[in-house]
C-alpha positions, -999 to +999 in steps of 0.1 A: -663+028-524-644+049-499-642+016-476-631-003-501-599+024-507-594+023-473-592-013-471-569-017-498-546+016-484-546-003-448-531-036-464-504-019-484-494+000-455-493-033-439-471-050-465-447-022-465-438-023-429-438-064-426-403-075-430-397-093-465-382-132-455-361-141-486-330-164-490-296-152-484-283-130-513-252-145-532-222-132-531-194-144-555-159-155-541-129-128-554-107-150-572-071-158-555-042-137-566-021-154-595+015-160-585+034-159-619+068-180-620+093-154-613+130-154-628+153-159-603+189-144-617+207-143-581+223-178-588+229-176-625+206-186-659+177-210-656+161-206-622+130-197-610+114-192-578+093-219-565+056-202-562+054-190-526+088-192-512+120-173-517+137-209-529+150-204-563+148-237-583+168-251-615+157-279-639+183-295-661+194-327-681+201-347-709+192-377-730+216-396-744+219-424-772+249-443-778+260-475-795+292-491-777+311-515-798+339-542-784+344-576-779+313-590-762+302-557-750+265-565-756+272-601-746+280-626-771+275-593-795+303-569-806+276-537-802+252-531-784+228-497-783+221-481-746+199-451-737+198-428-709+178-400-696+190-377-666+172-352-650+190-323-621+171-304-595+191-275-582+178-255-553+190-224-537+181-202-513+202-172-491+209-177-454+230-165-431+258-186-436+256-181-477+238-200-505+223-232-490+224-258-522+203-292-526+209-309-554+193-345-563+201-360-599+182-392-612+192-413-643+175-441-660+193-464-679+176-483-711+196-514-728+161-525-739+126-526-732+131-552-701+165-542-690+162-509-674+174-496-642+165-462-623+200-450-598+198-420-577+232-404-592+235-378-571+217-363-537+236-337-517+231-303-497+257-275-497+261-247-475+290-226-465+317-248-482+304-279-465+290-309-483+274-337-474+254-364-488+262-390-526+285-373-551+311-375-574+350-369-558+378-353-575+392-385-589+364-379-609+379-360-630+399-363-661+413-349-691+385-340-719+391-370-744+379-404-736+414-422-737+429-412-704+423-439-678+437-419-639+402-423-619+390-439-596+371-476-605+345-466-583+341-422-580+303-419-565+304-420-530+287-410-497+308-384-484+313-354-462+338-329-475+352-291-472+360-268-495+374-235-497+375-210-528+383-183-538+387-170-572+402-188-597+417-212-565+398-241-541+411-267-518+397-291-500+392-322-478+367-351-479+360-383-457+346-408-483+324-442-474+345-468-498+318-495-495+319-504-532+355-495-535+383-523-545+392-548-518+413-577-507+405-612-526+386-629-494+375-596-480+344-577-484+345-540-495+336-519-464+362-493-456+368-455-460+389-433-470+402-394-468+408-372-502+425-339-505+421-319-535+434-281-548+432-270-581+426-234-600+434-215-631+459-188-641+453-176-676+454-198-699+467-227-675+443-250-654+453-276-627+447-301-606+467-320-575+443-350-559+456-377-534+435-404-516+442-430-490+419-464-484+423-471-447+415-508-458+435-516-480+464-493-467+472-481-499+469-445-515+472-427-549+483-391-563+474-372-592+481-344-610+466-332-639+470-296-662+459-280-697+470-255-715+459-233-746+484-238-768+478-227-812+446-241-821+437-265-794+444-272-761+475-295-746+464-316-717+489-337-696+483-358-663+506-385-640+492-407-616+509-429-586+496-455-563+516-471-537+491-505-545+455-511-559+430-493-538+396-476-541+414-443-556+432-458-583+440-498-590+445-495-626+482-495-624+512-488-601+520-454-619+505-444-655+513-406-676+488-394-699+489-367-728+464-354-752+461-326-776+423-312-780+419-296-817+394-268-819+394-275-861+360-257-860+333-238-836+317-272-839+343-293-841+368-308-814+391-337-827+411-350-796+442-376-803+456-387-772+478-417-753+489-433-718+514-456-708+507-478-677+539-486-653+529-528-638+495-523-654+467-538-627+437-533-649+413-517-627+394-552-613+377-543-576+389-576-565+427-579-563+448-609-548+469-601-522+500-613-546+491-600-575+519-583-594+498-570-621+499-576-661+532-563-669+532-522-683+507-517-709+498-486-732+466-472-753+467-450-776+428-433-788+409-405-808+380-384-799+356-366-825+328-341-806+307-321-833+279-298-822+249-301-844+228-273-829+229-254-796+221-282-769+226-313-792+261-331-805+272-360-816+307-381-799+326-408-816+354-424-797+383-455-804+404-471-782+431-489-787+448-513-752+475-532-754+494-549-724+524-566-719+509-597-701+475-595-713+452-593-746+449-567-764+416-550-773+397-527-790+367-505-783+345-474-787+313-456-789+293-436-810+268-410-787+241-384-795+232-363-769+207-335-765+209-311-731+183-292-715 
């Protein structure tokens, strides 16, 4: 009996002091630290900053649905029904020279199911005053109803440009790739051009001075364009020149426009306006080199905007041409339109 307990002491000394072999113990992973999309309120509403970097990002757009009626607008149709979707990415971020900006802007365009095409509308980067890259130029701009007709035919292009502001003032410079401007009857369209532009606002007073000229087709255009608040609405007037058609304006030798935005309600805008064309052109990218144009012409046109809710309104438009030399016509759209 006492071996035996000595036995069985012996071997459970024995155990205790062998090493145990066992597999490795497991040891759970600490789950990665969530990064939480931050605000980013250095650049104004709506950005964020991409997880990870210091890059502050903006996401914006619209979708649009709008009927256009006019002889044979939808082909051998007097309507036809068109939808678009456009999407903007905005990013920012500081450096030493100031904000650097990259913006790229895609639209699709729906006039059915099988006709459909996807355009880069925009892609540019911005930094110091500098831009560079496809985007829209001052002649661009207009007056805020629909019947004013003092743009270019053609106002997206690759460009490099310069602007300085300050305030309510800017002014600037821009070299502009014409390729898909207006040419010569015979030639091709591959040419630039050079566009100045200043503009501002004093009170209640906006303007805008904006000359071009196509080295091709050795022709230029000036501009000028202003509003002012005046009782309920707000008085816009604009004259344009062009020494002979080119890629900044071919739509006549000289034209005047004038309209009178109504602010009838918070909602609703109601915008009559006209323009009178001097040796009226009619805008076509091709022009012969005799061509002496379609006599003077003028329009006249109405403009109804009505915001439904915040983001989403509804735009009807008519437009009335008539020209000397040429047929008259009649056309418009109706468009709703939600923002993002």
């Amino acid at each position: 009996m006492n071996i035996r307990m000595v036995l069985l002491a012996s071997a459970a000394a024995f155990a205790a002091s062998t090493p145990v072999l066992a597999a490795d113990a497991i040891v759970a992973a600490e789950p990665e630290p969530v990064e939480y999309v931050r605000v980013c309120d250095a650049y104004g509403t709506g950005y964020f900053y991409i997880p990870g970097t210091e890059t502050c990002l903006k996401i914006e757009g619209y979708i649009r649905f709008q009927v256009n009626v006019g002889e044979d607008v939808g082909g051998d149709s007097d309507w036809d029904a068109v939808t678009r979707g456009q999407v903007q990415f905005t990013a920012k971020s500081d450096t030493e020279y100031g904000p650097l900006t990259g913006v790229i802007v895609m639209q699709f365009n729906a006039d059915n199911a099988t006709d459909q095409e996807a355009i880069l509308d925009s892609a540019y980067l911005d930094v110091a005053g500098f831009r560079a890259g496809l985007f829209y130029s001052w002649w661009d701009d207009g007056l805020s109803g629909e019947t004013d007709d003092i743009g270019s035919v053609v106002t997206l292009h690759n460009s490099l440009r310069y602007q300085y502001e300050s305030g309510d003032f800017y002014a600037g410079i821009s070299v502009d790739e014409l390729e898909d401007g207006v040419y010569k009857a015979g030639e091709g369209p591959n040419n630039f051009g050079v566009a100045v532009g200043l503009g501002g606002k004093a009170g209640a007073f906006s303007y805008q001075i904006t000359a071009g000229y196509d080295a091709d087709n050795e022709d230029g255009a000036v501009r000028a364009m202003g509003t002012v608040d005046i009782g309920p609405g707000t008085l816009g007037l604009a004259g344009v020149y062009s020494s002979g058609p080119n890629s900044y304006y071919s739509t006549a030798e000289w034209a005047v426009a004038a309209e009178y935005a109504i602010k009838a309600t918070d909602k609703l805008k109601i915008t009559p306006a006209v323009q009178y064309y001097g040796n009226y052109f009619g805008g076509s990218k091709a022009v012969p080199d005799d061509y002496d144009g379609l006599g003077d012409a003028w329009k006249v046109g109405l403009t109804v905007d009505y915001q439904i809710v915040d983001n989403f309104y509804a735009k009807a438009s008519v437009q009335y041409l008539d020209p000397d030399d040429g047929d008259d016509s009649t056309t418009g759209y109706f468009r709703l339109q939600r923002s993002f």
